[in-house]
C-alpha positions in Angstrom: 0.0 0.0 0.0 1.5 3.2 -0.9 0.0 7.3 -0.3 1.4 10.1 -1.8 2.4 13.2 0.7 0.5 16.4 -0.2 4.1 18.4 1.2 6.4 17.9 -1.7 5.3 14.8 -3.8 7.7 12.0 -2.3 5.4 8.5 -2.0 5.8 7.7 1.3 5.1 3.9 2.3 3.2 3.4 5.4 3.8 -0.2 5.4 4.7 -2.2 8.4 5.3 -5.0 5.9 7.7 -3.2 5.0 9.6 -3.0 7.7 9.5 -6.5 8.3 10.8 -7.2 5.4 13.4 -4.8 6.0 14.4 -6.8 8.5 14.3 -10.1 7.2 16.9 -9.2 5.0 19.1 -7.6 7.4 21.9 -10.2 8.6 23.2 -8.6 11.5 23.5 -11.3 14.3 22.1 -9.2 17.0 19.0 -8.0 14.7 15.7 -7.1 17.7 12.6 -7.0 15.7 10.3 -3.8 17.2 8.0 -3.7 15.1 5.4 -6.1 15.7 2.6 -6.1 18.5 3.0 -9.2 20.6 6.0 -10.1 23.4 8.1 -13.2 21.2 11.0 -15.4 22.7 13.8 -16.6 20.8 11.7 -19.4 18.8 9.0 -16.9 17.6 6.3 -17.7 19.8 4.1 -15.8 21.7 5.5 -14.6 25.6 3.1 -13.8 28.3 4.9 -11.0 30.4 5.0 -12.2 34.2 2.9 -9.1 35.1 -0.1 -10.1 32.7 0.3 -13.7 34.0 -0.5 -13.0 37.6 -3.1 -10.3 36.6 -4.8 -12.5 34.4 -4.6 -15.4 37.4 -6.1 -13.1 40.0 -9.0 -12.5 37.8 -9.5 -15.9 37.1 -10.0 -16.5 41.2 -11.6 -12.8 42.4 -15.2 -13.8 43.5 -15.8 -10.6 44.0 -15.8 -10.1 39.9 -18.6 -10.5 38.0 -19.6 -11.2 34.2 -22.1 -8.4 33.2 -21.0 -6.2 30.9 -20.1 -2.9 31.3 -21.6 0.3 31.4 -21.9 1.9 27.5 -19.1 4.4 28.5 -17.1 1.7 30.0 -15.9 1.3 33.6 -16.2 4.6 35.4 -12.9 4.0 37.8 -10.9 3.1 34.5 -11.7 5.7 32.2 -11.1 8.4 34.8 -8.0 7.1 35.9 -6.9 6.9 32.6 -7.9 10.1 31.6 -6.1 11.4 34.5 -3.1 9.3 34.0 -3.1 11.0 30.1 -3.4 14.6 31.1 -2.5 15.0 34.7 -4.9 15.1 38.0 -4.4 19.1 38.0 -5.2 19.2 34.0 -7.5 22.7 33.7 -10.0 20.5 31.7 -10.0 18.0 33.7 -10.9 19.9 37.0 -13.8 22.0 35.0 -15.1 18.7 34.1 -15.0 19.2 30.5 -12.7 15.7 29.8 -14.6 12.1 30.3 -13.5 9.1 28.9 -14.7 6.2 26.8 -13.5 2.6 26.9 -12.6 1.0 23.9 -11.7 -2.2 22.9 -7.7 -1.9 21.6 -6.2 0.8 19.8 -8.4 0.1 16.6 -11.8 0.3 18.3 -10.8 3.6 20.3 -9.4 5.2 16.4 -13.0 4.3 15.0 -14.7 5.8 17.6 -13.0 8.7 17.1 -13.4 9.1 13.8 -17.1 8.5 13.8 -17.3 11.3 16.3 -15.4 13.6 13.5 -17.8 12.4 11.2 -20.7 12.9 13.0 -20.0 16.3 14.5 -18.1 17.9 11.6 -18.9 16.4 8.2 -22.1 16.1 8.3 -22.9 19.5 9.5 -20.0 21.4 7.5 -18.1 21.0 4.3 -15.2 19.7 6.7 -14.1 16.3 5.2 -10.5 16.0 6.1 -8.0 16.1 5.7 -6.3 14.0 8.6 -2.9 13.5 8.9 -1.0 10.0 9.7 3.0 9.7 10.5 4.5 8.2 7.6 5.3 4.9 8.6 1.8 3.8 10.6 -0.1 1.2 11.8 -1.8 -0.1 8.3 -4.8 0.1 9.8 -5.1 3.4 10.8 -6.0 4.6 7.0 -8.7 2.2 6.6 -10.2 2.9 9.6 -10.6 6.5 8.5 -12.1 6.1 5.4 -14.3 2.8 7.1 -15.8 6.1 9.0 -16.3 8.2 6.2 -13.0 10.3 6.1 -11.6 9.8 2.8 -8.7 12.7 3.0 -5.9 11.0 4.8 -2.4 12.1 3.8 1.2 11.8 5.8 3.5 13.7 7.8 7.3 12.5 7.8 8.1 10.8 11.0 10.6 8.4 10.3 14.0 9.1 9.4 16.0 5.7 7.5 19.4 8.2 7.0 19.6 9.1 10.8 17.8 6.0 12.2 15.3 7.4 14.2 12.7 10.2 14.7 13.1 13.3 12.6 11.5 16.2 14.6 12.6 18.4 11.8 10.8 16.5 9.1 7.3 16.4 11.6 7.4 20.3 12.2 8.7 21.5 8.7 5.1 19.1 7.0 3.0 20.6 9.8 3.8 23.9 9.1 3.1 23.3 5.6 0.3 21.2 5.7 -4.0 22.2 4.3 -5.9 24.5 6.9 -8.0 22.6 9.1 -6.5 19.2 9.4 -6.9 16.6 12.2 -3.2 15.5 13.4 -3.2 12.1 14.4 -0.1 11.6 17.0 0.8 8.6 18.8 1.3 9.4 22.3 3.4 6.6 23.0 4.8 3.1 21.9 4.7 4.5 17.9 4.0 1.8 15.5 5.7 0.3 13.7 8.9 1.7 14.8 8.7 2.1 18.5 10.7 5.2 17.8 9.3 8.7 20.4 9.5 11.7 20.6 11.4 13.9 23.8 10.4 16.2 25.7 11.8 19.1 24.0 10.4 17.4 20.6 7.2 17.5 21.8 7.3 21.0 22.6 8.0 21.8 19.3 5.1 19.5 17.9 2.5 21.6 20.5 3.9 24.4 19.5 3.0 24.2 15.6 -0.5 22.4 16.8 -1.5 25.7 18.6 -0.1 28.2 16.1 -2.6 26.4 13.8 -5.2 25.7 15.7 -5.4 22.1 14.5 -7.3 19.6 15.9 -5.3 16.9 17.6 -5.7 13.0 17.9 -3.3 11.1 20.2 -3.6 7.4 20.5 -1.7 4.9 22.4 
């Protein structure tokens, strides 16, 4: 699958195939594999992390759990401490209580969700269609998912740099800058895929800084 990049016509190729076949074909001995979603050991299979182990056994065993489902927003506990855990107990928003949170299931489900909402508050009541912006590589499913809701407009940001071999803050402020009025920046707050490459501190900075000289719209997933 290939997009081209509104910015300055390079075809960017948000593949994580790709990357795996990158490494494939690398023969360094010492070669680590980051890309993919799942814990493997040295054979390629699957690894349960000791922490999800014993989690997973005290559910198993806690009679004081039970199997109804959820309420529609999710579990009330959860969803505030995870909104509190993304933008800090003393977060303005958060203590006007203009933040909640919705429980998703995985990455994927919470993406769709949010691009329904885009849908449903600002295409259907606007000529707003897009565009929304990806980092070029991306999950492969992030795209679909977009236009699966509707949003057809999806186009790339450099994020990735294969020269420096790593995350080219440069690249990410230089195609905001220069990127179509009111776009929808989707960012990955943490654990980037596919490169598991972030962004620091000061990088960040920089990123917010372009985000409120625009007045963009911002999407962070996890």
């Amino acid at each position: 699958m290939s997009a081209r990049s509104v910015f300055d016509g390079a075809v960017f190729m948000p593949s994580q195939r790709k990357l795996l076949e990158d490494f494939k074909r690398d023969t360094h001995p010492d070669k680590v594999n980051l890309a993919g979603r799942e814990y493997v050991g040295e054979h390629g299979h699957t690894t349960w992390l000791p922490l999800v182990r014993k989690i997973k056994q005290q559910i198993a065993t806690d009679p004081t759990l039970t199997p109804e489902h959820p309420p529609i927003l999710g579990i009330p506990e959860f969803t505030r401490r995870a909104t509190e855990l993304a933008l800090g107990k003393d977060s303005p928003a958060i203590m006007e209580s203009r933040v909640f949170g919705v429980q998703t299931v995985g990455c994927t489900g919470a993406v769709r969700l949010g691009a329904e909402l885009l849908r449903s508050c600002y295409c259907s009541s606007s000529s707003w269609s897009g565009p929304i912006l990806l980092s070029s590589p991306c999950d492969d499913s992030l795209a679909g998912t977009f236009k699966a809701a509707g949003i057809e407009d999806v186009q790339y940001y450099r994020y990735w740099d294969a020269e420096s071999n790593g995350v080219c803050v440069e690249n990410i402020v230089h195609d905001l800058e220069n990127a179509p009025e009111q776009c929808v920046v989707v960012l990955f707050a943490s654990g980037h895929r596919p490169t598991g490459a972030e962004l620091s501190q000061e990088d960040w900075k920089r990123v917010a800084e372009v985000m409120v000289a625009r007045e963009w719209g911002i999407f962070s997933t996890c």
